[in-house]
N, C-alpha and C positions, 0 to 999 in steps of 0.2 A: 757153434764155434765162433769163437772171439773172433774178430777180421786181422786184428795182429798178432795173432798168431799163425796164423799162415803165411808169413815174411819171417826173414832171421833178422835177428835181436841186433843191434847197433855194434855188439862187440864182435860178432863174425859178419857181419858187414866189412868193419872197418882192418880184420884181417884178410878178406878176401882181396880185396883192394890192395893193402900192401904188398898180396903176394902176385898183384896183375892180372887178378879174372877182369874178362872186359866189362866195365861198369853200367849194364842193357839190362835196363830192369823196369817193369811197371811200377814199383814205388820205389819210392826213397827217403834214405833217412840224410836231412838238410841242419848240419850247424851253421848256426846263424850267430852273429857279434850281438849280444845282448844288452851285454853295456860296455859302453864306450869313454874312455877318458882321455884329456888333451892333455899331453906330456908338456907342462910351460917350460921347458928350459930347451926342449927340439921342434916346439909347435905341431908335434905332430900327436895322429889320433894313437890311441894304444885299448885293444879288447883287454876289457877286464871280465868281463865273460860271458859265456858261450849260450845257448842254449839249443834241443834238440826237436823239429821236428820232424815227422814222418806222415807220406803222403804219396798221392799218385805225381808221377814224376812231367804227365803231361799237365798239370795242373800247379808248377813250380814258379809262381812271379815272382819272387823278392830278388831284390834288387841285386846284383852281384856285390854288390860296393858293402853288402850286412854277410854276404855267404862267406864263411869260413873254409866249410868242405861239401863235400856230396857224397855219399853212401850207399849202392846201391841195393835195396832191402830186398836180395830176390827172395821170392815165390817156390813152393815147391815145386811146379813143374819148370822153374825157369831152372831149377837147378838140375834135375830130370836130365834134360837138355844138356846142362854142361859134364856132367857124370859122365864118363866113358861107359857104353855099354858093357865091353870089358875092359881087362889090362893087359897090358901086351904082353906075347908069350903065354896066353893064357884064354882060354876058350869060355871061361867061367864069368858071369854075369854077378851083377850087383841084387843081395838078397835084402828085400825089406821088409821085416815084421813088426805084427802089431802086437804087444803084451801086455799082459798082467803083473805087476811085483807090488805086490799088498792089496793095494785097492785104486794104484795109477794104474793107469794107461802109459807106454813107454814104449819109443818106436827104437827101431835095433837095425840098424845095416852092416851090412857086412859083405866081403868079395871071397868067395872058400877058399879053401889051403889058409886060413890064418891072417890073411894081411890086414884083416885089421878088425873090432867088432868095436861100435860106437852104438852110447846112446844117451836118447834125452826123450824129455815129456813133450818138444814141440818137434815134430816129423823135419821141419823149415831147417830148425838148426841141428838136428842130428844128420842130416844131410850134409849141412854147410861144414861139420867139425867131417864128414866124411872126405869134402872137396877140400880141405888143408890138410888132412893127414894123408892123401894121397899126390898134392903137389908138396908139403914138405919135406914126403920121403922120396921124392923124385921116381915117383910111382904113374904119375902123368903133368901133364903138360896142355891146361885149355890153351883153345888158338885163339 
C-alpha cells in the first residue's frame, strides 16, 4: 500500500478544517508561497502562487513567513478516533466494509437505519466524506 494513501487527500483535508475538526494529525498537508511578486506601486510582497506539500507534521520547518495554510492529513485510525462510536439516540455503530465492484477494492461505511452509506477506493477518505456528512447534517459535533 502506497504511504499516501493512508491520509485523506488535500480536498477533505481542507473541508475538515473549515468545518472545525481539531487540526491533531501525524501528517500534513503544508501550502507553501511558491512564488512571490513585489506589487511596485504598494511595495508590498503578493503570492502569485501556491504550492502543496505533505508530510509528517513533527518534521515541518519552513519558515512561517512561505506557509500559506496547514491541513491536517488525518490517518485512518486518527479518524477512527474522531468518529463517534454511535449516534445519539441510537445504540447502532459504524459499519465498515471492504468490497468488490468490478475488479476495485472499495470501502463502504455506513451507520444502519439509513443515515447515510459513503464510498470511495481510499478507506482515509471514505471515512473523512463520513465525518462531513455527519457534522454537516448536524448529526455530530467533534470536541
Amino acid at each position: 500500500m502506497i504511504l499516501k494513501d493512508q491520509f485523506i487527500n488535500l480536498e477533505f483535508a481542507k473541508k475538515l478544517k473549515e468545518l472545525n475538526v481539531k487540526q491533531d494529525s501525524l501528517m500534513i498537508h503544508v501550502e507553501l508561497a511558491h512564488l512571490i511578486q513585489k506589487n511596485p506601486e504598494t511595495e508590498e510582497y503578493v503570492i502569485i502562487e501556491t504550492k502543496i506539500q505533505t508530510g509528517f507534521a513533527a518534521n515541518c520547518y519552513y519558515d512561517d513567513k512561505y506557509i500559506v495554510n496547514k491541513y491536517a492529513a488525518f490517518s485512518v485510525p486518527e479518524l477512527l478516533e474522531i468518529l463517534p462510536e454511535t449516534l445519539e439516540d441510537s445504540s447502532e455503530s459504524i459499519i465498515i466494509q471492504k468490497i468488490m465492484i468490478g475488479k476495485q477494492i472499495t470501502y463502504l461505511t455506513e451507520y444502519r437505519y439509513g443515515i447515510a452509506e459513503i464510498q470511495d477506493v481510499n478507506l482515509a477518505n471514505c471515512l473523512a466524506k463520513m465525518l462531513i456528512h455527519l457534522i454537516e447534517n448536524k448529526l455530530y459535533e467533534p470536541s
